[in-house]
matplotlib code that plots the C-alpha trace (Angstrom):
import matplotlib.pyplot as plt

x = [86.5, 86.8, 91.3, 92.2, 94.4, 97.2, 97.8, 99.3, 96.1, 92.8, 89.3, 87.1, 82.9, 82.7, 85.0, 87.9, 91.0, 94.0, 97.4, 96.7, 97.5, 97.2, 94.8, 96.7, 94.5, 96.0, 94.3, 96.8, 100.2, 99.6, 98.2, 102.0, 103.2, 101.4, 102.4, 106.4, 107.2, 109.9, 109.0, 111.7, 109.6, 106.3, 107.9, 108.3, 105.4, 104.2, 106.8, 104.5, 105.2, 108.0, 110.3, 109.8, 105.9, 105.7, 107.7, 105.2, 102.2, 104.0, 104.6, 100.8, 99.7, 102.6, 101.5, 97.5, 97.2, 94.1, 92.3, 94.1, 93.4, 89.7, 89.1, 91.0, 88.9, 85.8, 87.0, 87.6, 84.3, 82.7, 84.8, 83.8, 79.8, 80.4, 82.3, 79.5, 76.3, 75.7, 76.1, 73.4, 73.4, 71.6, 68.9, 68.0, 65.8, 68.5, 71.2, 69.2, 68.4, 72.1, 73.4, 70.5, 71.7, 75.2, 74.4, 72.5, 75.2, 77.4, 75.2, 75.0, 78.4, 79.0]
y = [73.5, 69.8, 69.6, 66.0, 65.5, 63.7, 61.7, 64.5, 66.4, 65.3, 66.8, 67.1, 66.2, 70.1, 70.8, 71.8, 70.8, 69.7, 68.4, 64.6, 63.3, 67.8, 69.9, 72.9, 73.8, 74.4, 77.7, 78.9, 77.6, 79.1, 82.3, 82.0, 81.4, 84.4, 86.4, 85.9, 83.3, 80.6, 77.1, 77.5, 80.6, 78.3, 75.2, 78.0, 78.2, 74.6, 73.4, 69.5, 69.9, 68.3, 70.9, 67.7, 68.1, 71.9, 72.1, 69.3, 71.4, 74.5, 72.4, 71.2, 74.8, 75.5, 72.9, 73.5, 77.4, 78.1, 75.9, 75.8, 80.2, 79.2, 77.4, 79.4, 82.8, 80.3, 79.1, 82.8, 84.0, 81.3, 82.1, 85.7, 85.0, 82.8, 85.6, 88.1, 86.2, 86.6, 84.5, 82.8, 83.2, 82.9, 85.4, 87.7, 85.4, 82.4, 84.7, 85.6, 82.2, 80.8, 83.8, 83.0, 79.7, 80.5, 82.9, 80.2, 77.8, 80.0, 80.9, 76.7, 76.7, 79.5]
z = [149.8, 150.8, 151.4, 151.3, 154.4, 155.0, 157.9, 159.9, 159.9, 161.2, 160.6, 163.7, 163.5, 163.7, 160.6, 162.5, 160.7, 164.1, 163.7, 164.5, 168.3, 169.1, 170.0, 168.1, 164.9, 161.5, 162.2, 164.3, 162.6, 159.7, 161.1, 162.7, 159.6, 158.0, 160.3, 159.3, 162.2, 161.5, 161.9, 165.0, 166.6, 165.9, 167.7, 171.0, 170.7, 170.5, 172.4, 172.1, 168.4, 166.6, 163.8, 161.8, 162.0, 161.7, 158.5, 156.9, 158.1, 156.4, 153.3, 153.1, 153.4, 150.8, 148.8, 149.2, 150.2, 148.0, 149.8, 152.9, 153.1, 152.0, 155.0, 157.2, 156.1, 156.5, 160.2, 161.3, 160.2, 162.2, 164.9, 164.7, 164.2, 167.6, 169.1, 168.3, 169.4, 173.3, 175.7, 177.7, 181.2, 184.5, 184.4, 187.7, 189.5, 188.9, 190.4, 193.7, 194.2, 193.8, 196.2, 198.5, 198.4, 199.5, 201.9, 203.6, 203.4, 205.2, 208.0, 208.5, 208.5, 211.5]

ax = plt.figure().add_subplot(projection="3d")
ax.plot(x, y, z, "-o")
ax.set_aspect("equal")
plt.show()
């Protein structure tokens, strides 16, 4: 699943596939686009995008929708798996000592 991409499209070192000079994924247009929203609705969305670049984007996924669906099932189930695994934080002793911290920082301050 290797989508060769034109110049409106640019492939981050993670794999993420962004509409060049945007941080807005192909992801999330076509997800719009799945989800019966005109290229008009989309670009109220994206206000930063162009109609001009939109309707490309929708043609390339037109155009390339095996591969372009392959990699958005394949983004969403990393997305998910990321979603799912839990999130390290401060453990007890790290959470006493940063509100001992503040509570002493306060009492300087008064």
């Amino acid at each position: 699943m290797d989508l060769e991409l034109p110049d409106f499209l640019t492939r981050n070192r993670y794999g993420e596939i962004r509409l060049t000079g945007h941080r807005i994924g192909l992801l999330h247009l076509v997800d719009r686009y799945n989800q019966g929203c005109s290229p008009e609705a989309i670009l109220c969305a994206y206000p930063s995008l162009s109609l001009a670049l939109i309707h490309k984007v929708i043609a390339f996924y037109l155009d390339n929708q095996a591969g372009v669906d392959s990699y958005v099932t394949a983004s969403r189930t990393e997305i998910d798996r990321q979603a799912a695994k839990p999130s390290p934080g401060p453990n007890m002793i790290e959470l006493r000592r940063r509100l001992e911290q503040m509570q002493g920082a306060r009492t300087s301050e008064a």
